[in-house]
N, C-alpha and C positions, 0 to 999 in steps of 0.2 A: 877622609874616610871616617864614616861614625862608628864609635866603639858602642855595641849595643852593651846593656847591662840587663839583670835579671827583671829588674822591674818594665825593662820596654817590649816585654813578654806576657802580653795579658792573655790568665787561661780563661778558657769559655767554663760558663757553667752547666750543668745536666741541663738544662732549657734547651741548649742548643742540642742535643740528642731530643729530646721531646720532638723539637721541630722538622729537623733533618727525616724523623722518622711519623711525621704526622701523619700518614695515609694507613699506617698501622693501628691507628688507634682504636680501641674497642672497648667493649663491657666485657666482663668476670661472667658472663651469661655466655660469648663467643671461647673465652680463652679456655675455659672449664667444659667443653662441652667432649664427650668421650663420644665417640662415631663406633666404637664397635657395640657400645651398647644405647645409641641412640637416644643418650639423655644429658643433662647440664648437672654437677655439682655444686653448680651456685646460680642463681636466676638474678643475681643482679646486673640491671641496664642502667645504673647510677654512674659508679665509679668507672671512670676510666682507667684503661691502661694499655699497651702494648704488646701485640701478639707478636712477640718471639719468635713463635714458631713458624710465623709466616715470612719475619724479615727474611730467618735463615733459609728455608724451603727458595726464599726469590732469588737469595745471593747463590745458593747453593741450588739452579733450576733442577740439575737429575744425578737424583739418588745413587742411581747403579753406578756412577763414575766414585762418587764423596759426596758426603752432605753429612755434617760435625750433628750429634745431640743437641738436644738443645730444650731449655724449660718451654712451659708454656705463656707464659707471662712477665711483662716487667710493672708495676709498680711503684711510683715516685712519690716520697711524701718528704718534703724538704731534704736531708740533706740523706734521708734512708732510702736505699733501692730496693724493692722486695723482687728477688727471681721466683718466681710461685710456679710451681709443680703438679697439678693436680693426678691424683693416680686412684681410678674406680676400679680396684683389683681387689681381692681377696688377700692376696699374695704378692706384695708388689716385688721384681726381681731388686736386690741392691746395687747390684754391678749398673742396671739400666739408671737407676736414678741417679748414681755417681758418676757416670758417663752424663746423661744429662747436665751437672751440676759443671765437672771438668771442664767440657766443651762449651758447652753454653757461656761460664764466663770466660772464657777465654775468648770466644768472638767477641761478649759485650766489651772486655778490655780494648779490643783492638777498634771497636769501633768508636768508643770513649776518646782516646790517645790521636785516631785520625781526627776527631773533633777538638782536640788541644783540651779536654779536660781530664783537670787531673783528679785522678780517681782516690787518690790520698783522700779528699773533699768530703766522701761518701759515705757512710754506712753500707754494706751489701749483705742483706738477708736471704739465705735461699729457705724459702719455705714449700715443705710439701705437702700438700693439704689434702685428706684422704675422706673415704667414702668408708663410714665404719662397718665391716658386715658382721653384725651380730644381732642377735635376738635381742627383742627389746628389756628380759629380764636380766641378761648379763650386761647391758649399758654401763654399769658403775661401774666396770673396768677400761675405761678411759685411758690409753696409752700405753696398754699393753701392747697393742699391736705397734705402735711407732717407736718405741724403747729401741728396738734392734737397726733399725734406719738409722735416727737419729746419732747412735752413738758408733755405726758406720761411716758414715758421714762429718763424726766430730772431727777427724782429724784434716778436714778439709777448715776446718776454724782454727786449728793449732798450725799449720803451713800457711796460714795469712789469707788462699787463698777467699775464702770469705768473712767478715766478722762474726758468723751467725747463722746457726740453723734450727732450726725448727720444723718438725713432723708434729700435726697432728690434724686430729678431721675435724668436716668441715663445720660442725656446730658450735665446735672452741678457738678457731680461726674466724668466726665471725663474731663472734666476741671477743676477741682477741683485738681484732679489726676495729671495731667500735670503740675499744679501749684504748687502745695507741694511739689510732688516727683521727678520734672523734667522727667519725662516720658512719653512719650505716652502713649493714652490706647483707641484700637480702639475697642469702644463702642458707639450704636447708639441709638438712641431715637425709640422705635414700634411706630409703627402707626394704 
């Protein structure tokens, strides 16, 4: 009889979640798109990533029984996950985007763990990327609006269960974007 030891336990890396989940894969142009008001908050078909919302909606076929929150996107850049949120509201509710963030990682945990990756591995950022609605002369006020999200949300950073969150819209996440990842990401500000 073999005595296994820790090392004869190789864990898989996010690559295997990439793959497992490859028919999910999209542009920031699909996962950003708002259907009640029939537009995209980011037009880019560069970057890839992973519509979330679709794996859940397929595990989760009908609604009216269960079907968990969940973000709109996953994001992988080495060893950082981004869960990206997009919200074209005035007002966005907080309870909805903390139900989103809740449940959301709590499936992607559980899908990670069936895949033997350990999620220790990872960074996980939930970012909520937002559609600024203000007049073009109040602009300079850049984050007034995400101030109250964000620091809703903090305490989902201080329980572990994410490293990291970040609100804000989408013309300083797209720099933001460029800056971290070195990539473009052609995404514009609605008007």
């Amino acid at each position: 009889m073999k005595i296994l030891k820790a090392i004869d336990y190789k864990m898989a890396d996010i690559s295997e979640f990439v793959k497992k989940y490859a028919e999910y894969k999209t542009t920031f142009k699909v996962t950003s798109y708002d259907d009640y008001n029939d537009t995209h908050l980011c037009l880019d078909e560069l970057q890839e990533n992973i519509n979330f919302d679709e794996i859940i909606a397929n595990k989760y076929p009908n609604p009216n029984e269960y079907r968990p929150k969940s973000f709109d996107s996953v994001y992988i850049d080495n060893n950082d996950v981004y869960c990206i949120e997009f919200k074209n509201e005035k007002n966005p509710n907080k309870k909805d985007i903390e139900d989103k963030l809740v449940d959301g990682k709590r499936e992607l945990d559980e899908m990670l763990i069936s895949l033997n990756i350990q999620k220790n591995d990872y960074k996980f950022i939930f970012c909520v990327v937002y559609n600024k609605f203000k007049p073009h002369s109040e602009r300079y006020k850049r984050g007034i609006q995400s101030y109250p999200i964000e620091m809703y949300l903090k305490k989902h950073q201080e329980n572990k269960l994410v490293d990291d969150v970040i609100t804000e819209d989408v013309d300083f996440f797209t720099k933001q974007f460029r800056k971290k990842i070195s990539e473009d990401l052609k995404c514009e500000e609605l008007t």
